[in-house]
C-alpha positions in Angstrom: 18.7 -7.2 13.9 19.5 -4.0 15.4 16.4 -2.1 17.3 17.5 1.2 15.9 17.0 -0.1 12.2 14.0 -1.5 13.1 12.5 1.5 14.9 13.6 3.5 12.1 12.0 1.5 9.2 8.7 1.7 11.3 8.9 5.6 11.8 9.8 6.4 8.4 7.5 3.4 6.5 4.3 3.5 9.5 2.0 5.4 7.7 2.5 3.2 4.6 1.3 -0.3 6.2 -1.8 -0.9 8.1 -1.8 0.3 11.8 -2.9 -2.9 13.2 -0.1 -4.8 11.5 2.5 -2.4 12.6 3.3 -4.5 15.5 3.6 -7.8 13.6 5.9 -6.3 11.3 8.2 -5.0 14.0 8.6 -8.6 15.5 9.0 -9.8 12.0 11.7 -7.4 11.5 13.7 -8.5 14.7 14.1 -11.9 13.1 15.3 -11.0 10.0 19.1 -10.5 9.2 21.0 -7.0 8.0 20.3 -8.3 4.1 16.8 -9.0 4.4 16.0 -5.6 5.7 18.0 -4.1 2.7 15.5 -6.1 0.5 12.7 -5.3 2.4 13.5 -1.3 2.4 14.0 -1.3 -1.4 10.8 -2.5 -2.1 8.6 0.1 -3.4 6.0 0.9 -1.5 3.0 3.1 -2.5 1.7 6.2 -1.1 -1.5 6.2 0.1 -2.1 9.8 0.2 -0.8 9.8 -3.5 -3.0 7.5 -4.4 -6.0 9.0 -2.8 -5.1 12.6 -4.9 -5.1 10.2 -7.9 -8.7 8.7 -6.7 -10.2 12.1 -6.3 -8.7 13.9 -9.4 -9.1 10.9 -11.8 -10.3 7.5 -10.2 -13.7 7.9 -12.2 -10.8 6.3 -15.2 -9.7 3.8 -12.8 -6.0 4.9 -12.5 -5.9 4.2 -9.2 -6.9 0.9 -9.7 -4.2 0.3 -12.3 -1.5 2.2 -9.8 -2.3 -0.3 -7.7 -2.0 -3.3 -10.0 -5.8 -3.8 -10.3 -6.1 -3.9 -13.8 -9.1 -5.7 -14.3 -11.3 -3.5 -11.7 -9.5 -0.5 -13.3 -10.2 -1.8 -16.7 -14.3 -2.0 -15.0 -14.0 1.1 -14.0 -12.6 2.9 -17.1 -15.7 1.4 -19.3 -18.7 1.8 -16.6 -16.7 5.6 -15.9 -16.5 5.2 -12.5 -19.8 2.7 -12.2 -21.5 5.5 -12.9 -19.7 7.8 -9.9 -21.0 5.4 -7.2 -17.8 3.2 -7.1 -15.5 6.3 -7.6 -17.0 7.8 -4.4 -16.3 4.6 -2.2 -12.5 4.2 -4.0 -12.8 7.7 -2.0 -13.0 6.1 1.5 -11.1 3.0 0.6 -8.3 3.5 -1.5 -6.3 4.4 1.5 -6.7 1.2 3.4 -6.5 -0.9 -0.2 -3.3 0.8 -1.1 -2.0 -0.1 2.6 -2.8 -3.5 2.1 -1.0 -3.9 -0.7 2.1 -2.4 0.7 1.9 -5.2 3.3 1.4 -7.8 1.2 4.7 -6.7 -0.4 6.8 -6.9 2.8 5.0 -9.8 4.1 6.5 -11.9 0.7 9.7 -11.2 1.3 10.1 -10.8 5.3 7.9 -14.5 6.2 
């Protein structure tokens, strides 16, 4: 695969994937051919600023549980309305790193 691509779908996608997995991902990506890397740049990935917003405005509903295919915590949180506002405010300061995780999880199945 060509570095350029590579170093390019790392600039522009970094901030979506886990930090510590940004490495892994770039050696991944140098074994991969020119078709793989279309696949794997179509994928949708979340934002997980976006998603934050969503967690501050209305996670107390658990919509950004659902946005991030949770249903069943979301569903949790929808009827306990937030657990009460104590698991809203720690969605707060892990939403981010959840919604990261699930971004890798989606390249990992189609790059491995």
């Amino acid at each position: 695969m060509d570095q350029n691509k590579i170093e390019m779908f790392i600039a522009s996608m970094g901030s979506k994937f886990p930090s510590e997995k940004l490495m892994l991902m770039r050696n991944q990506l140098e074994k991969v051919d020119d078709s793989k890397l279309m696949v794997i740049q179509s994928i949708e990935y979340k934002d997980p600023t976006t998603l934050l917003i969503v967690s501050i405005l209305i996670g107390g509903l658990g919509i950004d549980r659902f946005m991030l295919g949770q249903t069943g915590m979301g569903i949790g949180k929808l009827l306990t309305c937030g657990g009460v506002g104590i698991w809203t405010i720690i969605d707060w300061f892990s939403i981010k790193n959840a919604t990261k995780e699930l971004n890798y999880q989606k390249f990992s199945q189609v790059a491995f």
